[in-house]
matplotlib code that plots the C-alpha trace (Angstrom):
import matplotlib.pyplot as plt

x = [36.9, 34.2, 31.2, 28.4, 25.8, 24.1, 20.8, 17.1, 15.6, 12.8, 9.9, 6.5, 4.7, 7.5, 8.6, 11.7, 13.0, 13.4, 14.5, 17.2, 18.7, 18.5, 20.0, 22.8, 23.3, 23.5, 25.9, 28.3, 28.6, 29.0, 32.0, 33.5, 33.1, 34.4, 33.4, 31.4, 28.9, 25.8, 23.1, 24.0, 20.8, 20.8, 17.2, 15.9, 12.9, 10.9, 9.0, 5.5, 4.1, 0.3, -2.6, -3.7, -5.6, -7.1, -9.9, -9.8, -12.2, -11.9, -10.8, -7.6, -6.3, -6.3, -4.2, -2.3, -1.3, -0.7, 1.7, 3.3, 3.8, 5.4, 7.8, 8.9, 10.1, 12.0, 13.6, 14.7, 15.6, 16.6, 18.3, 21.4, 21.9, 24.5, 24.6, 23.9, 20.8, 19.8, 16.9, 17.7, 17.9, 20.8, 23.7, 26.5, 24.9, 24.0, 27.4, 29.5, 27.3, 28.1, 31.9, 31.8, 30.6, 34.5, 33.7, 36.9, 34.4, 31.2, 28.8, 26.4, 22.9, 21.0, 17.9, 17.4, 20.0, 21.4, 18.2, 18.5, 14.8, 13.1, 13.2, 14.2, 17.4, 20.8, 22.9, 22.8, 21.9, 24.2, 23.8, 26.2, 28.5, 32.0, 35.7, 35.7, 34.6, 38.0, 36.7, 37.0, 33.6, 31.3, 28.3, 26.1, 23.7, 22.7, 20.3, 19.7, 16.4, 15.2, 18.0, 19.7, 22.9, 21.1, 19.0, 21.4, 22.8, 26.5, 26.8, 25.2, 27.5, 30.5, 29.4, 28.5, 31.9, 33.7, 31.5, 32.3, 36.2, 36.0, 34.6, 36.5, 33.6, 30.6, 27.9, 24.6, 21.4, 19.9, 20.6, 19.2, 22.0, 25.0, 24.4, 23.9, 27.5, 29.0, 29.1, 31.7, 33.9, 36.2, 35.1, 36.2, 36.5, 36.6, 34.7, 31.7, 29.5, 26.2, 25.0, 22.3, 19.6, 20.7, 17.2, 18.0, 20.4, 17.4, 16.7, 12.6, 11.5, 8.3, 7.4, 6.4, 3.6, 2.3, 2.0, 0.3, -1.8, -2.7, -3.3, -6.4, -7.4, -7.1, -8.6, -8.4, -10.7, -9.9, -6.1, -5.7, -4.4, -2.9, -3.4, -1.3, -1.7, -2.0, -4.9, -5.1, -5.7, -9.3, -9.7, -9.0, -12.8, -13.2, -10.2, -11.1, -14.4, -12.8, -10.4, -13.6, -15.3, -11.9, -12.8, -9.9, -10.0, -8.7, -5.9, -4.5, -1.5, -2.7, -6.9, -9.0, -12.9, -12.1, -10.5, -11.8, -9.0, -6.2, -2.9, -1.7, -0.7, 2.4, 5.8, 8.6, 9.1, 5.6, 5.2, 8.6, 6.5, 2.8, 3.8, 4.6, 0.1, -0.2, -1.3, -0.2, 0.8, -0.1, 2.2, 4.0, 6.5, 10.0, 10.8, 7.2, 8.9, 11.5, 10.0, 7.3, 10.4, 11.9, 8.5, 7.9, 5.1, 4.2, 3.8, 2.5, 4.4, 4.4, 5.8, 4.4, 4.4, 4.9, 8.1, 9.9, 10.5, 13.9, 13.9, 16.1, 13.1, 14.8, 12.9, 14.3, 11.5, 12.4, 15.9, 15.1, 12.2, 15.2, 17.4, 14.7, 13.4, 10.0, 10.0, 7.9, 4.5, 5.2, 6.0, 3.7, 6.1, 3.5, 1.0, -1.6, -2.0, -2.8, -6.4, -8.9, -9.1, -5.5, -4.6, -7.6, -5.9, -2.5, -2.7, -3.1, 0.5, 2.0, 1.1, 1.8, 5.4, 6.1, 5.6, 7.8, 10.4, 10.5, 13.3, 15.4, 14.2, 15.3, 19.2, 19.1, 17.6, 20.7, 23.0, 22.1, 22.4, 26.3, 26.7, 25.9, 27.8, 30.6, 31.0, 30.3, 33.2, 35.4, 34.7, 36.2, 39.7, 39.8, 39.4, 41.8, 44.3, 43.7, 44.9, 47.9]
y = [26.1, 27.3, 24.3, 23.8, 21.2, 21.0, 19.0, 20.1, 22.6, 24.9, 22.4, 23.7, 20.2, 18.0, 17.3, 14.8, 17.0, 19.6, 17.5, 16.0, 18.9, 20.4, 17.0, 16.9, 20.9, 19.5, 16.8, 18.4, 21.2, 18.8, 17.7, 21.0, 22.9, 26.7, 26.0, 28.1, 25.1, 26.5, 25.2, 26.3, 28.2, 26.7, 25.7, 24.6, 25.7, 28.0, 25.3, 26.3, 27.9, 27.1, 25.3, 21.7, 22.1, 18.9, 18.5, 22.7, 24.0, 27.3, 25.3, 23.7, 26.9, 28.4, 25.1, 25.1, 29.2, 28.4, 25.4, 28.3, 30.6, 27.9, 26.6, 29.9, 30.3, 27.4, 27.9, 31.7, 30.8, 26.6, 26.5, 28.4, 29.5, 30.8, 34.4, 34.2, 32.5, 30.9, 29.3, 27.7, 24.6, 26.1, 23.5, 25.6, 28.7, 26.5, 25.0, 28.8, 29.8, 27.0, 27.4, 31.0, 30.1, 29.2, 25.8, 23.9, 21.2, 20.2, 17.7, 16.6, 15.3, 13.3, 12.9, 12.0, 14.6, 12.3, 11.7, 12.2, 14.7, 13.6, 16.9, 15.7, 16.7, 14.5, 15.4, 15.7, 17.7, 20.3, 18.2, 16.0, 18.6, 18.3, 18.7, 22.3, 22.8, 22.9, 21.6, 18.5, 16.7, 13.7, 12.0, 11.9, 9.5, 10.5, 8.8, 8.3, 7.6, 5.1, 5.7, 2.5, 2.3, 1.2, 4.2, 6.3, 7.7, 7.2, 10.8, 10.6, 7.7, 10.0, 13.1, 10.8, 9.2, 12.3, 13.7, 10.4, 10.2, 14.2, 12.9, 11.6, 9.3, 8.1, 7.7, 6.5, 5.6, 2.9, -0.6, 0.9, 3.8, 1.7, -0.5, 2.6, 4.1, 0.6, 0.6, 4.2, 2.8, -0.6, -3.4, -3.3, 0.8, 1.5, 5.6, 3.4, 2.9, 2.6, 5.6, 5.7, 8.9, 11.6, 12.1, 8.6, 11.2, 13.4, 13.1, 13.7, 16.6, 15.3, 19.3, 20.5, 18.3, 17.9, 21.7, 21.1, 19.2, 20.7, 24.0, 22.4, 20.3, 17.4, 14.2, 10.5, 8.0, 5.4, 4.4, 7.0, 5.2, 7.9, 7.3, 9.7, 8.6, 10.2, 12.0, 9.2, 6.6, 5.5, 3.2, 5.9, 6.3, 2.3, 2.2, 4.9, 3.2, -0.2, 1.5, 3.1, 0.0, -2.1, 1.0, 3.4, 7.2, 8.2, 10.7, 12.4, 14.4, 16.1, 17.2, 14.4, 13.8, 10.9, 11.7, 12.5, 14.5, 16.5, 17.5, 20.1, 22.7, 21.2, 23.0, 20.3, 19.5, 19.2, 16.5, 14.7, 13.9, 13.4, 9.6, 8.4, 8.3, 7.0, 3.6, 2.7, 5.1, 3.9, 5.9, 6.4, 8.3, 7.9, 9.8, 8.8, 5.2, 6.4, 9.0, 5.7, 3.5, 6.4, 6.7, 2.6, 3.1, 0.5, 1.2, 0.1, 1.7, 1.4, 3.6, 6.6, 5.6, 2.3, 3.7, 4.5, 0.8, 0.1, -3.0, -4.9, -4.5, -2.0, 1.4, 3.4, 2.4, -1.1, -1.1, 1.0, -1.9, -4.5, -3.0, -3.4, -6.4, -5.6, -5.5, -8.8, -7.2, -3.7, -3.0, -3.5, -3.3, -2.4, 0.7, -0.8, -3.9, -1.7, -1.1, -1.6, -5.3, -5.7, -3.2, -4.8, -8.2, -7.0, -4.4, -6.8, -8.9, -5.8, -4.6, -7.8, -8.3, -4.6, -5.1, -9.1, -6.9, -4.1, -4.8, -5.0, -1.7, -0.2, -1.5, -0.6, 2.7, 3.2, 1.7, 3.7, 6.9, 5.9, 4.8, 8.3, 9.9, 8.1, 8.2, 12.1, 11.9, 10.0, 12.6, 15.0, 13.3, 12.7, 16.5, 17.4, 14.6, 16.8, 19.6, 19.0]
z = [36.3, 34.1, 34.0, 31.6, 31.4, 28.5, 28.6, 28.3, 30.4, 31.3, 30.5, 31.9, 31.4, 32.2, 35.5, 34.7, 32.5, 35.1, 37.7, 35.5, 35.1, 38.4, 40.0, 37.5, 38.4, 42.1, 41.8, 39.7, 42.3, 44.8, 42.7, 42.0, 44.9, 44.2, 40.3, 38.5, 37.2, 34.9, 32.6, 29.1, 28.3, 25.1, 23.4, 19.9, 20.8, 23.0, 25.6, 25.2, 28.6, 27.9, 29.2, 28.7, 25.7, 26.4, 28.5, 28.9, 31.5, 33.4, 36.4, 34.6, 33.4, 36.8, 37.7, 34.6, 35.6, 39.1, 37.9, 35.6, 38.3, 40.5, 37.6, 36.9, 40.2, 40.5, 37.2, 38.7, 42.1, 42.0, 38.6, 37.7, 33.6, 31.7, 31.2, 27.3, 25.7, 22.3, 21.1, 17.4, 15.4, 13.6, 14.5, 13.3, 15.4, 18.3, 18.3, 18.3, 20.9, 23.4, 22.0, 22.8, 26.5, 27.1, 29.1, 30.7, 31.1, 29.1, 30.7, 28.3, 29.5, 31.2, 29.1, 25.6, 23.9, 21.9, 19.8, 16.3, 15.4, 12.4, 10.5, 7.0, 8.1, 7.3, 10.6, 14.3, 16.7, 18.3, 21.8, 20.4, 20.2, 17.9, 17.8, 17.5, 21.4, 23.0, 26.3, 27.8, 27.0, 29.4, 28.5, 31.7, 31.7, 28.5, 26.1, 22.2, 22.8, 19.9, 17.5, 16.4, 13.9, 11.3, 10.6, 10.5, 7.4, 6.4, 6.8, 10.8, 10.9, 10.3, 12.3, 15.2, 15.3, 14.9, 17.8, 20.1, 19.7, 21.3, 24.4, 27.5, 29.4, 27.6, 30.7, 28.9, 30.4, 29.1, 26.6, 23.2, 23.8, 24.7, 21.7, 19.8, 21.2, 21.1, 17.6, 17.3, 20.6, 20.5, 22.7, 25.7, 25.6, 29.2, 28.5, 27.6, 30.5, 32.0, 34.6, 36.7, 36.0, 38.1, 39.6, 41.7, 43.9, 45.2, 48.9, 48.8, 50.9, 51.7, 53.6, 50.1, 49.4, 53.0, 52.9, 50.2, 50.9, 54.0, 52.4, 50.1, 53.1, 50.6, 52.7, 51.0, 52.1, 49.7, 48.4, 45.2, 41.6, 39.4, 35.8, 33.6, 30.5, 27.0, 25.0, 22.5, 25.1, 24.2, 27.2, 29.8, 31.1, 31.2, 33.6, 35.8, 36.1, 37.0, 39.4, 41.3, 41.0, 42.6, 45.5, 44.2, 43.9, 40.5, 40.0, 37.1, 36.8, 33.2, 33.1, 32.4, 32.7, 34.5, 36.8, 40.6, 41.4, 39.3, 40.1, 37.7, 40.1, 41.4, 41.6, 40.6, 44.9, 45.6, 43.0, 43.6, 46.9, 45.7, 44.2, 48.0, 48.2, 45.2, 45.5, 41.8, 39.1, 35.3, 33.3, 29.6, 31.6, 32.0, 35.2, 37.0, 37.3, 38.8, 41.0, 41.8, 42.8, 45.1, 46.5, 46.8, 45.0, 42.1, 38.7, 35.2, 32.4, 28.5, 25.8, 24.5, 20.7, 19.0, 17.4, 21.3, 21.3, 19.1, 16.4, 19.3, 22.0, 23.9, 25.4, 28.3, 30.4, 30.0, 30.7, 34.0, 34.8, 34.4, 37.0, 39.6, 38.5, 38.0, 33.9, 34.1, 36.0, 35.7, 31.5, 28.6, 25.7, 23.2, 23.9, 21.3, 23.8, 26.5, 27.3, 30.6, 30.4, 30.3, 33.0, 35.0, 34.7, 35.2, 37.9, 41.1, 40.0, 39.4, 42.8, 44.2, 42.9, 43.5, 47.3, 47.4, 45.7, 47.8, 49.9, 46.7, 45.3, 48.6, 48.5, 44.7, 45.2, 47.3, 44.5, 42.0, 43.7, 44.9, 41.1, 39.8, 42.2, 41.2, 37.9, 38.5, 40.8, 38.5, 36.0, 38.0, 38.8, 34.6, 34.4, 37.0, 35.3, 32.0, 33.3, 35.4]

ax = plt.figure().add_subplot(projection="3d")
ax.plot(x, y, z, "-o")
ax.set_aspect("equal")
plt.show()
């Protein structure tokens, strides 16, 4: 069979994004052995390969070029794409391309595909795909993001449920999409389901950061915190001051004044590995929680933007905080309450009930990855049903 997965791709500042798709690349083969399985080298946009234009020093392009160089490779030689390319946010153009690709099977995600861009637009997006591709169509592990029904248009309404009755299994990541997708399925529809992120399946090859770190003769005397947070975070310098204060060494994964050390040189392996001496990791990221929870390394999360968080309280962080049972100590729900006083008072619980819950985190760890797996696997005896 001919396989494609269509999700995001080629990010040069976006590690989760990469490893997403390179982990859902992985398990499908694993699935289809003698398949040709591909990334459908689809794009609406060109990912920008430039420098951190925030805190810009001599010093961070030469790590933001280095980090290039390394992406690039692992796009050429760890990622496989299908022979055609398109970059456009033409939907009718997008959508002949991917039909013209010939797919017996589309797998659609993980990561946010399903989100709905706010480009004055009153459709969808070609991720969602429609009735016209003949192939047999999975949701896996995909998310909406922060669409809910009721912003939708009766028009998105219409497209969306034509889109969803095409599909055979509706895997979806996290509570704000499986409301979303419960409202186009009847209760009780059994292709409606929850699926772990298919990052929880990669086995860490610690090699790539200890050469690493052997090569710069890195040397930590004092437990490192890793704040990655964003460029509109005013309190940043307070908290890295408290940290050194508390006796940490502050790290940053993106430049940043305050910062004693930056890692923006990483190739996608070496960083998968970096969170296992991290201390704690303060992050607005998605995929850092998880990376921090394969590591056993606690974390502090919150949304990017007020508007991540959906009208029924649900974010993707979130729900993945729930499933470990860590959403108490380790998510701030609202990025305006977050500043150095409140991380200051919040950091040593978070720690604290990281560590009491550890043992848990290791058995679910194990859960999820056996729970993507399957569904991946369940996927495939659907498909081979379809075609007998």
């Amino acid at each position: 069979m001919k396989i494609g997965i269509l999700t995001y791709t080629r990010e040069y500042a976006n590690l989760g994004t990469n490893m997403q798709a390179y982990c859902t690349l992985q398990a499908i083969r694993r699935a289809y052995p003698g398949s040709q399985v591909e990334l459908v080298d689809y794009s609406p946009a060109t990912p920008p390969r430039r420098p951190y234009l925030s805190n810009l020093s001599l010093r961070s392009i030469k790590l933001d070029y280095r980090r290039f160089r390394k992406y690039d490779n692992f796009f050429r030689n760890d990622l496989s794409f299908s022979r055609e390319a398109l970059t456009t946010t033409a939907v009718g153009e997008a959508l002949e391309f991917i039909r013209r690709q010939k797919y017996d099977v589309i797998y659609v995600g993980s990561d946010t595909v399903l989100e709905i861009k706010s480009d004055g637009q009153d459709g969808i997006t070609p991720y969602w795909l429609d009735s016209s591709i003949p192939a047999t169509k999975i949701l896996a592990a995909a998310s909406s993001f922060n669409v809910t029904f009721e912003t939708l248009s009766t028009h998105q309404q219409s497209l969306i449920q034509r889109s969803i009755d095409g599909f055979a299994l509706l895997g979806v990541r996290d509570d704000a999409t499986f409301r979303l997708l419960s409202r186009f399925t009847a209760p009780g529809d059994q292709r409606l389901q929850m699926v772990p992120d298919p990052t929880f399946t990669y086995a860490i090859d610690y090699s790539h950061i200890e050469r690493y770190i052997a090569k710069y003769n890195l040397r930590f005397s004092r437990p490192l915190v890793c704040l990655h947070l964003l460029r509109d975070s005013y309190w940043a310098a307070d908290i890295g001051t408290a940290f050194r204060k508390a006796g940490y060494i502050v790290a940053s994964l993106r430049p940043a004044r305050y910062a004693d050390v930056i890692f923006t040189d990483l190739s996608p392996f070496e960083q998968m590995g970096l969170y296992r001496y991290f201390s704690l990791v303060v992050t607005h990221r998605f995929h850092d929680v998880i990376f921090c929870l394969k590591n056993l390394t606690p974390v502090v999360a919150f949304p990017p933007q007020v508007s991540d968080v959906t009208s029924h309280s649900e974010s993707k962080i979130r729900s993945l905080l729930k499933v470990f049972g860590v959403e108490a100590t380790s998510y701030i729900s609202n990025k305006e309450e977050v500043s150095a006083e409140s991380l200051v008072d919040r950091y040593p619980s978070a720690i604290s009930q990281f560590e009491n819950a550890r043992p848990r985190i290791i058995s679910l760890l194990d859960e999820q990855k056996e729970k993507y797996q399957q569904f991946i696997y369940k996927s495939r005896r659907l498909v081979e049903a379809e075609r007998r």
